[in-house]
N, C-alpha and C positions, 0 to 999 in steps of 0.2 A: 504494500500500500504506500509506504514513502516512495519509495522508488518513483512508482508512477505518477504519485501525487506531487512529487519535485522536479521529474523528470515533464511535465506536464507545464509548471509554474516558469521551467526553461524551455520549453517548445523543443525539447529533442524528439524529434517524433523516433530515431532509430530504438531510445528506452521506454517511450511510452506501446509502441507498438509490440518488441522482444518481451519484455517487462509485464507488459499489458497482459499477456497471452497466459503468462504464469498465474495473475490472479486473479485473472477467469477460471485456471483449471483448479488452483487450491480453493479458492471460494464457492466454486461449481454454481459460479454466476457471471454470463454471461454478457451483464450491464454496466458490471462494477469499473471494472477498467476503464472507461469512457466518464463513468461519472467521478473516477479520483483525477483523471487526466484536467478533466474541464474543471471542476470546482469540488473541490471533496468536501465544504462548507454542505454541499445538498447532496451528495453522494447517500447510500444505503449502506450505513455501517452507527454501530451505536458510539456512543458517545467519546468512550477510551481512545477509540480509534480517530476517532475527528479529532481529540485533543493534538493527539500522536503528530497527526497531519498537521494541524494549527501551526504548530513549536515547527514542525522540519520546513513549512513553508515558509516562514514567517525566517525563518535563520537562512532561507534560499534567498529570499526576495529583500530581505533588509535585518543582517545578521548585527547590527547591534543593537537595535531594536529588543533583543531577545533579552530576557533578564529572567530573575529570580523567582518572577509571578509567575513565568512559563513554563518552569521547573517545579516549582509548588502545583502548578493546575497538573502536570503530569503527576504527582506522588498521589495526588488524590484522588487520580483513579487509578489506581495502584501498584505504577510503574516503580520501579527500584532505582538505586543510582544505578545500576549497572545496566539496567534497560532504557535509562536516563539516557546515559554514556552513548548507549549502541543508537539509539533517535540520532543523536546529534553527528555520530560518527558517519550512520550510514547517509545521512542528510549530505554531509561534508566528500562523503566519496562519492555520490552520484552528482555531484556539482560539478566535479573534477570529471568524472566521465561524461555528463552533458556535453561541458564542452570542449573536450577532446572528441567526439562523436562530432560535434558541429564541425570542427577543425579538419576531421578528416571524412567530411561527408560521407557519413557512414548511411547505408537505407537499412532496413529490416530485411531479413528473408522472407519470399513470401509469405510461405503456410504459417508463420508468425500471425498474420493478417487472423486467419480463422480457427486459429488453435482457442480450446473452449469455451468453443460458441454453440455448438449442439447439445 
């Protein structure tokens, strides 16, 4: 869900499409990916998960911005530091891969496109 919800907020389409494909097949939903790419504020996912999103977007789009409230809104739905750590971390590596992906025009492989959508 970061992945694609950052990979999203950077318009890499090669992570949101690759990426995409995975959490349609882990969530065995079909919509999901489209709806964290575009705005995960209205995506279908309960609340932990949109915080999750909030924090990794929000450290995409204007990382100091990010402070101690967005660390607290994460504990209290019941993320750990160490699940803390890994938001911020994996936020910080699909940054680095967006755009190196843009840098080296990378596309999706096809069947990418329609992997778990049946």
């Amino acid at each position: 869900m970061i992945v694609v919800a950052v990979s999203g907020a950077n318009d890499c389409l090669y992570c949101v499409v690759a990426h995409g494909a995975l959490v349609r097949i882990y969530a065995e939903d079909p919509h999901l990916a489209e709806q964290l790419a575009t705005n995960h504020r209205t995506a279908d996912i309960n609340d932990a998960h949109r915080t999750m999103c909030d924090v990794a977007v929000a450290l995409t789009e204007d990382p100091t911005a990010v402070d101690e409230a967005d660390l607290e809104r994460l504990r209290e739905h019941g993320f750990s530091t160490e699940e803390i750590w890994d938001i911020g971390s994996l936020t910080a590596l699909f940054n680095l891969s967006n755009r190196m992906a843009h840098f080296a025009d990378m596309r999706p492989n096809e069947e990418f496109y329609t992997l778990g959508r049946e």
